[in-house]
C-alpha positions in Angstrom: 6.2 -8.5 2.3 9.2 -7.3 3.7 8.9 -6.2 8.0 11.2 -3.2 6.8 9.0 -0.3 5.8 10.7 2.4 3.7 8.9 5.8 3.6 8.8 7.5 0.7 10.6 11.1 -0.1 8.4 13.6 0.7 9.2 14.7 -3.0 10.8 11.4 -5.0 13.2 12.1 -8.0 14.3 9.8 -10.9 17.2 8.8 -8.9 15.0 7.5 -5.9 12.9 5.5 -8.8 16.5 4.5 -10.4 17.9 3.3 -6.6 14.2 1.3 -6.1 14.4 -0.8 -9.6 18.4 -1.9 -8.9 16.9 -2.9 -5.5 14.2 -5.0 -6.9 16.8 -6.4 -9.4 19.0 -7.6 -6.3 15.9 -8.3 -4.0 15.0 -11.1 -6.9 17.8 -12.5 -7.5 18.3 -13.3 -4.3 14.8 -15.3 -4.5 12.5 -12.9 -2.4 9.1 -14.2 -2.8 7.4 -10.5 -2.6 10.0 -9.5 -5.7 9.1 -12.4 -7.9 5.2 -11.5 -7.2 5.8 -7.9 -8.3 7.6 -9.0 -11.3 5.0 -11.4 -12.0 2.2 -9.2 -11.8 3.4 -6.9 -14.5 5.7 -9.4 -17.0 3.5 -12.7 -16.5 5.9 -15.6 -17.2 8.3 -13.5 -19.1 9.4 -12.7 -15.7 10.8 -16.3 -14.8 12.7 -16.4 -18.1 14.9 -13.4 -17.4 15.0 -10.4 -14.6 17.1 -7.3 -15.6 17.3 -3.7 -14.9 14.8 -2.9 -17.9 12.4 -5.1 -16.6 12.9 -3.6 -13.1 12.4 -0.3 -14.3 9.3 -1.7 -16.4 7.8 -3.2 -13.1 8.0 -0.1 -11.1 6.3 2.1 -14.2 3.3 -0.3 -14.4 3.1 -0.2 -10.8 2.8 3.4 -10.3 0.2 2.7 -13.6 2.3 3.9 -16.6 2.8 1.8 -19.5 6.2 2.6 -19.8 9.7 3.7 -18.1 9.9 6.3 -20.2 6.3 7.3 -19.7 7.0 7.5 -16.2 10.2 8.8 -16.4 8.9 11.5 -18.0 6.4 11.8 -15.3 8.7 12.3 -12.8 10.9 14.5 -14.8 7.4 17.1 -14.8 7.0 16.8 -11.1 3.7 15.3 -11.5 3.5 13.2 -9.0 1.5 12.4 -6.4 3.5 12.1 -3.6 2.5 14.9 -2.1 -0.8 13.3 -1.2 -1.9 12.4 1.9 -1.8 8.4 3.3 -5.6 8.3 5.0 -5.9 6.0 7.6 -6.0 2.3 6.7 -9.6 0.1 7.1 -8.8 -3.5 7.5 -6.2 -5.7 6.6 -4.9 -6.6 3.3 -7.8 -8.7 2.1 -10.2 -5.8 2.6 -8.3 -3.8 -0.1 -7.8 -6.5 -2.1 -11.4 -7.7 -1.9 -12.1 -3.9 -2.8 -9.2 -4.3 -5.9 -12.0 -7.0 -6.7 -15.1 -5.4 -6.7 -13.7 -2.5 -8.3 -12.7 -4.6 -11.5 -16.4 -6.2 -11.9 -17.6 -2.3 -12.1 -14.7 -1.7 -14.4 -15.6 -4.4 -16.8 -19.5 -3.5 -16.2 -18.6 0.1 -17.8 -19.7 2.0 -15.2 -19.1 5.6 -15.6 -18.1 6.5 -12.3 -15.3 3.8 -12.3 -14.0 4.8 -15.4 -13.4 8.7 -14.1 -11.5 7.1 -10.9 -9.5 4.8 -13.8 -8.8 7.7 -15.7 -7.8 9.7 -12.4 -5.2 7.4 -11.1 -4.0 5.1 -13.8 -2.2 7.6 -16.3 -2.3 5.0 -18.9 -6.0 5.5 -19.3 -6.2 9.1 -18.9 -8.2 9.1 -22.2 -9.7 6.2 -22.0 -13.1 5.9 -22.9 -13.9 2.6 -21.7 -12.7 0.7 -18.8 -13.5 -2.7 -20.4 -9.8 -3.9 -20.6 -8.9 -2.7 -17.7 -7.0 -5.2 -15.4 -6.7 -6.6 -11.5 -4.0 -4.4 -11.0 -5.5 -1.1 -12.5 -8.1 -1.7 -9.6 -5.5 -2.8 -7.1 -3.7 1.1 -8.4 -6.9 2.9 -8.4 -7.6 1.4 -4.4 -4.0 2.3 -3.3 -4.0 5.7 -4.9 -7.2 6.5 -3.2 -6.0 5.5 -0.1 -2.8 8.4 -0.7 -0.4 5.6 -1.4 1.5 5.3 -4.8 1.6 1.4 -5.5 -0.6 -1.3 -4.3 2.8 -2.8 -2.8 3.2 0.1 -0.3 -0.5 -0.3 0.5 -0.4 -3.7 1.1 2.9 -3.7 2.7 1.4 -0.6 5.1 -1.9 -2.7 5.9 0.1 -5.3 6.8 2.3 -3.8 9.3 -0.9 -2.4 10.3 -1.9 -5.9 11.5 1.3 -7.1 12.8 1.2 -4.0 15.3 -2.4 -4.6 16.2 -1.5 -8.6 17.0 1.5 -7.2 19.3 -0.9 -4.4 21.0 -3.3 -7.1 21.9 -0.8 -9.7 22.8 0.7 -7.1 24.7 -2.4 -6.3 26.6 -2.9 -10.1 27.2 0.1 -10.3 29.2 -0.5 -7.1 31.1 -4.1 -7.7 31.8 -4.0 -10.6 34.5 -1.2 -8.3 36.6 -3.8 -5.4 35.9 -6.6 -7.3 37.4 -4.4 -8.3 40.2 -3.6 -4.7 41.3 -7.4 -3.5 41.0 -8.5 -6.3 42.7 -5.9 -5.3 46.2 -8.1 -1.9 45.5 -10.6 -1.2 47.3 -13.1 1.5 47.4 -13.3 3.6 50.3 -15.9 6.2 49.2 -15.5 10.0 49.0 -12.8 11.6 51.3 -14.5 14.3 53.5 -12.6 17.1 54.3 -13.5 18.5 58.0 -12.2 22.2 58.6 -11.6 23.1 62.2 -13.9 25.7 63.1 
């Protein structure tokens, strides 16, 4: 994942969506390994044959769990999206959500009924669905991200894991300033309570 973290609009439009798919485009043909995976994940190994715009565009769609572009375009285009939703705060590290992604999936494919309202509630390509039995990894990993008030796993992801790099440098910055804060408290000494004597 990239160390860059770019917020979302507060409201995004088609041309934010437009902007985000020629990025991906450039970001894999330059060889980003984060790019590839997301084009992987939604065209299998059509994605090594050729990368254009279309299959940018496609990427993104599945992503935000359309079948479509268009579908999503259209989405858009409504003002039905969710990005007015809150982000709640993040629990763990990558590998919790996608352990979660995991988990989810095995009470997809179990037909549980609960799972299939969350399916149909985040993934608008099984809005009618009435069974969650084909449902993939990534319609869990969307379902876990949108729950958590992001719109893509890959902003999840990329979120938890800035989540963890700041952690490491909070405690790696407390490990340096620990031995000189030890030192200081240790020249301290307790004195007891200060009485205050009044002249009568």
């Amino acid at each position: 994942m990239p160390d860059r973290h770019v917020e979302l609009p507060a409201h995004p439009d088609l041309e934010y969506y437009r902007k985000q798919a020629k990025h991906l485009l450039r970001m894999y043909a330059t060889g980003d390994a984060a790019a590839q995976a997301r084009a992987a994940d939604a065209l299998g190994d059509r994605a090594a044959e050729r990368f254009l715009l279309s299959d940018a565009q496609f990427v993104l769609a599945q992503e935000h769990g359309f079948r479509t572009w268009a579908e999503f375009r259209a989405d858009i285009q409504s003002q039905r999206t969710t990005g007015d939703r809150p982000v709640s705060r993040l629990w763990g590290g990558s590998n919790t959500y996608a352990s979660w992604a995991d988990s989810l999936l095995t009470e997809l494919r179990r037909g549980d009924q609960g799972t299939l309202q969350r399916l149909r509630a985040h993934v608008p390509r099984y809005a009618a669905a009435t069974d969650a039995s084909t449902a993939e990894l990534r319609d869990a990993r969307l379902i876990i991200a949108r729950e958590a008030g992001f719109p893509t796993w890959w902003e999840l992801v990329a979120r938890a894991e800035k989540s963890e790099r700041d952690e490491a440098e909070r405690k790696e910055s407390w490990r340096r300033l620990r031995p000189e804060a030890e030192a200081l408290l240790a020249g301290w000494t307790w004195s007891g309570p200060v009485s205050i004597r009044t002249a009568g």
